[in-house]
C-alpha angles and dihedrals in degrees: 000000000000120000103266089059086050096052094046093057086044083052094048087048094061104274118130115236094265089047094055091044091053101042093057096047086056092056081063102043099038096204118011147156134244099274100041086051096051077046102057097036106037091236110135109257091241096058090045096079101049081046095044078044086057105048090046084060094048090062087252104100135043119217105228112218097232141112114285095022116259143210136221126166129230119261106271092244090064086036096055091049092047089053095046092042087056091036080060104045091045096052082047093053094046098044091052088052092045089058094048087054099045114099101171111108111225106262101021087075116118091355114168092003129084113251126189135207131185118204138055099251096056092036085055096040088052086049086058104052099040088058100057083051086065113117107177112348135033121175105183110183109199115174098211134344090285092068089052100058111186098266097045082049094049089053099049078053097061100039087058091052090052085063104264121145109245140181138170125200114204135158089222114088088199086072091081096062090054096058094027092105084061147065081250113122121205129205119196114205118223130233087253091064105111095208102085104195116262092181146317125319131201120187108181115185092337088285112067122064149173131189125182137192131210102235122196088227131096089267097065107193129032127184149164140227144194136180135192089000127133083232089050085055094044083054088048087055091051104043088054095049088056087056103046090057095042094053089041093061091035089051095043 
């Protein structure tokens, strides 16, 4: 990694452009004054000593009791815990005064309009939470395992138990010993179905619904959703008739 790596991910961790500056020259140095240090890291020598003040602050730098003053930084083990400790109280920080900002009541968010999300991780958090909204029906359609992580699977689980009607439609038939121990039915479409899966579906009460699609890009997997709209309930619609077809020729 060259310096200027080095100083960019310093940068992402929380250090201003002179501390990071500062804090890899003295990687270098070791132990160094004002001006080796201006002279190794191309800070001006009289920024160098508000920036050095700083790191030592932050827990990364010793003051060395010398004249002039001098400068040696922490071992990186104690650096790398300083900087994950702060990176922890600061995300803490900002997520309690989110919250305190946030005014939206949880439920009510995106109602009646089409939202959309890109990545696995939120696309699998919406599912989630739009599963433990369901009140009578859930149609989840997953591809393979790999669309039905354990904790979307847990949930569908429990949301059976509570007495919701749910059903997965998968094209694995393993799928029916994973969810064997629980009320969720699982239909396994067969190789004449003509809808080859694009992505993953979620029907919830025949008015809320979410439809992904596998992308070639980093992000792997976009989708959209919609709740209490006139569009949620046409996919719906939609969805059913599919279902409907698709059970009609297995079952024939």
């Amino acid at each position: 990694m060259s310096t200027r790596d080095a100083v960019d991910a310093l940068k992402r961790l929380g250090l201003s452009n002179y501390e990071a500056r500062v804090f890899a020259a003295l990687q270098r140095l070791g132990t160094g004054t004002a001006q080796q240090i201006s002279d190794h890291s191309e800070v001006p020598r009289s920024q160098v000593y508000g920036a050095a003040d700083d790191l030592v602050e932050r827990g990364l730098v010793e003051l060395v009791a010398s004249s002039p003053k001098e400068y040696r930084p922490v071992s990186l083990e104690t650096a790398r815990e300083q900087l994950s400790q702060r990176l922890d109280r600061e995300q803490d920080r900002a997520f309690e005064n989110l919250h305190e900002l946030r005014t939206e009541t949880e439920g009510d968010d995106a109602t009646g309009a089409v939202a959309t999300l890109r990545g696995r991780q939120p696309i699998d958090d919406r599912l989630g939470d739009l599963l433990r909204r369901a009140e009578q029906r859930v149609v989840f359609v997953a591809p393979d395992s790999r669309s039905i992580p354990t904790a979307l699977a847990e949930t569908l689980r429990d949301r059976a138990r509570d007495g919701v009607a749910v059903v997965v439609v998968t094209a694995e038939p393993d799928q029916r010993d994973r969810f064997a121990d629980s009320p969720v039915r699982v239909f396994v479409m067969d190789e004449d179905n003509p809808g080859d899966f694009a992505g993953r579906a979620l029907m919830v009460d025949e008015r809320t619904v979410l439809l992904s699609a596998v992308t070639a890009d980093a992000v792997g997997e976009e989708a959209m959703w919609t709740a209490e709209s006139s569009i949620g309930r046409i996919l719906a619609q939609f969805m059913q008739s599919g279902l409907d077809s698709g059970m009609e020729r297995t079952d024939g």
